[in-house]
Structure formats: C-alpha cells, structure tokens
N, C-alpha and C positions, 0 to 999 in steps of 0.2 A: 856627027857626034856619035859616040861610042857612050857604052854605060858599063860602069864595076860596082858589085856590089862585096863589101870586105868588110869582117868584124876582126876587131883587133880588140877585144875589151869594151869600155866602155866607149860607147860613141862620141859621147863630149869630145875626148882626146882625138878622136880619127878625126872629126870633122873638123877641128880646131886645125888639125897637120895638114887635112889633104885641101881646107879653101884658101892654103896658100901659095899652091902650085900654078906656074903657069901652064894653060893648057885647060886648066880644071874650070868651069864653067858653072858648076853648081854642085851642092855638097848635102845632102839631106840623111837625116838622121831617123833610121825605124827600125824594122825588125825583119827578120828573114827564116826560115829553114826549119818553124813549126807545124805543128798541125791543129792551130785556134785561130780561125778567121778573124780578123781586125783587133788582135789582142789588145789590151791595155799596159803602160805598163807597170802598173801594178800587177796585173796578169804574168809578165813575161817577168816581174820579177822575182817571182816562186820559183822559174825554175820547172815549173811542168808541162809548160806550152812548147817547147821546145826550138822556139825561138832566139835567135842570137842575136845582138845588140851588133845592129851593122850600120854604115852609108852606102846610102846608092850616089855614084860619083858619074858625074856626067863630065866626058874630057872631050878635047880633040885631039882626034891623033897623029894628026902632022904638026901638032905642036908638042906632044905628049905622046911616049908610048905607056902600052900598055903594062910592058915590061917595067917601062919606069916608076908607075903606080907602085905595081908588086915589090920596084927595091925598097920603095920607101917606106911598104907594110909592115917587111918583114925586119927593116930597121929600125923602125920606132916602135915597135911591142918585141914582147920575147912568145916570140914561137913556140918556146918548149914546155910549155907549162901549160896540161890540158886544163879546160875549164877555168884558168882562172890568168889574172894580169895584177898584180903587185897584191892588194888588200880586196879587188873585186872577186869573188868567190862564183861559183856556179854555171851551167852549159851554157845562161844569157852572156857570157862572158868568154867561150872561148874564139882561138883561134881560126877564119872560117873566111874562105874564098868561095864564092856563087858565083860563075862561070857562064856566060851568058852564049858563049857560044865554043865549038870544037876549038879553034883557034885558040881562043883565051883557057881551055881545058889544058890544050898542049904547053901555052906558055906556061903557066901555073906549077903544072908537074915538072918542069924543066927547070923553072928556077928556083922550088923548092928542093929537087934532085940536087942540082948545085952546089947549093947552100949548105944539105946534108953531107954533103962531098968535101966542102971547104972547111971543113971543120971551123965555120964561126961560131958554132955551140958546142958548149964540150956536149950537149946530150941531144937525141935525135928532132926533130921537130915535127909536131903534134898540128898542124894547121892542116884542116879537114878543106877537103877540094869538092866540091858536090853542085850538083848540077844549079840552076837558077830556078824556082818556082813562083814566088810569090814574095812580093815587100811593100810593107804596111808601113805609113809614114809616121811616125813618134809625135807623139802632144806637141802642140807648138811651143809651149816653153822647152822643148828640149834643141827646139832647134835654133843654131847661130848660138850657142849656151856661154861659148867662152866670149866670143862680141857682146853678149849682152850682159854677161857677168864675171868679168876679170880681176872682181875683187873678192868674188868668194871665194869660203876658205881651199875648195876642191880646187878652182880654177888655179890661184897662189899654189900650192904644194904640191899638184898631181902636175897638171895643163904646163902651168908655164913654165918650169923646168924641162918637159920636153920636148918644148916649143922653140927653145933656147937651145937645146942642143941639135934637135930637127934644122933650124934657120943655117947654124953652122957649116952642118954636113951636106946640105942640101943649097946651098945659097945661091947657084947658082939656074937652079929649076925654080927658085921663086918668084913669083911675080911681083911687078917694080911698084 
C-alpha cells in the first residue's frame, strides 16, 4: 500500500470522489501543510494555520496508479484558482499535492507540466507540490460526510453533481 495526500477544496468532495475508486482502500479527511500542531477546524478555518483541507488516500498500486490518482485530482476541481474552489474561499481551500516521496514528486510535476502544456485550462495551474510533513485527522463528523449525509443541502448541490459527472468520466476505475 502506498499513501497520497491531495487538497482539492474542501474535503467532503475529495473524499466523497476518491472512496470510489478501485484500488483505494481508505480515504480520510484532515489537514496538512501548516504550522499549528493538531489544529482544530475551526482553527484551520481562519485561514492562519496554514493548513489545507486535504485526504490522505491509502491505494494499491498494482491496482491503482498513482498517476491515476493525480488524473482524477486535477479533474474533478479546477486547478486554477488559487486559494479557492467554487464559493470555498481561503489557503484552507487551495490547490495542493503532499508528495510523499521523489517518485511521487516527479510524477506530480510531470503531469501537472502536461496538463499546462495541453492547454485544458485557458489559464496556468496554481496546484502547489510540496513536500509531505505532517497530517492531522478532521473531527470525526467530517469523516465519510457525503455516506452519512447525502441529503444535506452541501452534499445535493456541491457533492453530488460532481459525483455524477466524476462516475461518468471515470466509470470504469470505479469500484463494482
């Protein structure tokens, strides 16, 4: 088993995307890339901890790569918009790959390289690559958010619109 840790916005939506891949093993939702030991987050949601709203994803990778992680990141959020993801505002909210080792540094830079290359954004992409240090697991209601609550109103109008277009483009990495 390998680990990724990836903020794409807010977590609800990552975790919601990535515990539906095969390969993916476990999916936990906390925080990464500040300098406030065991934040809270109401902490991290000021915005001065310097913490990103990430999962740490536990995959296999002969079922899973890790590249294939990454395409799925950078296609279910938009990359270009620093600090922020639709109406999520602030650096708890940007863009941000934790790279846990050279290897996963290399892929990273290669298939953001890419992708700035392919021109699928008219404008550059802003998803910060930085090393791994430390990740702090989120209140347990934040975790499983969309399984345990798919009628609220965030889950209906943020979640399952993406989920819905996610399953589509992705149908066949999903698990049965």
């Amino acid at each position: 088993m390998e680990t990724a840790t990836l903020g794409s916005g807010c977590f609800w939506c990552t975790e919601a995307v990535f515990q539906q891949l095969k390969g993916v093993s476990s999916v936990v939702s906390g925080y990464s890339g500040g300098h406030v030991d065991d934040p809270s987050y109401e902490q991290v949601s000021t915005g001065r901890t310097g913490h990103a709203e990430v999962c740490q994803i536990q995959f296999d990778p002969d079922q899973i790569s890790y590249e294939d992680l990454l395409e799925v990141f950078f296609d279910t959020h938009d990359p270009t918009t620093l600090n922020r993801q639709g109406n999520d505002i602030g650096t708890q909210y940007r863009s941000v790959i934790f790279y846990h080792s050279e290897k996963q540094r290399e892929t990273a830079d290669r298939v953001k390289l890419g992708l700035d290359k392919s021109g699928t954004w008219k404008t550059p992409i802003v998803t910060e690559i930085a090393p791994f240090k430390k990740f702090y697991p989120a209140e347990d209601y934040h975790q499983n958010y969309y399984r345990n609550n798919p009628n609220q109103g965030y889950c209906r109008v943020v979640i399952a619109p993406k989920l819905s277009k996610f399953q589509k483009v992705f149908k066949l990495k999903l698990k049965s």
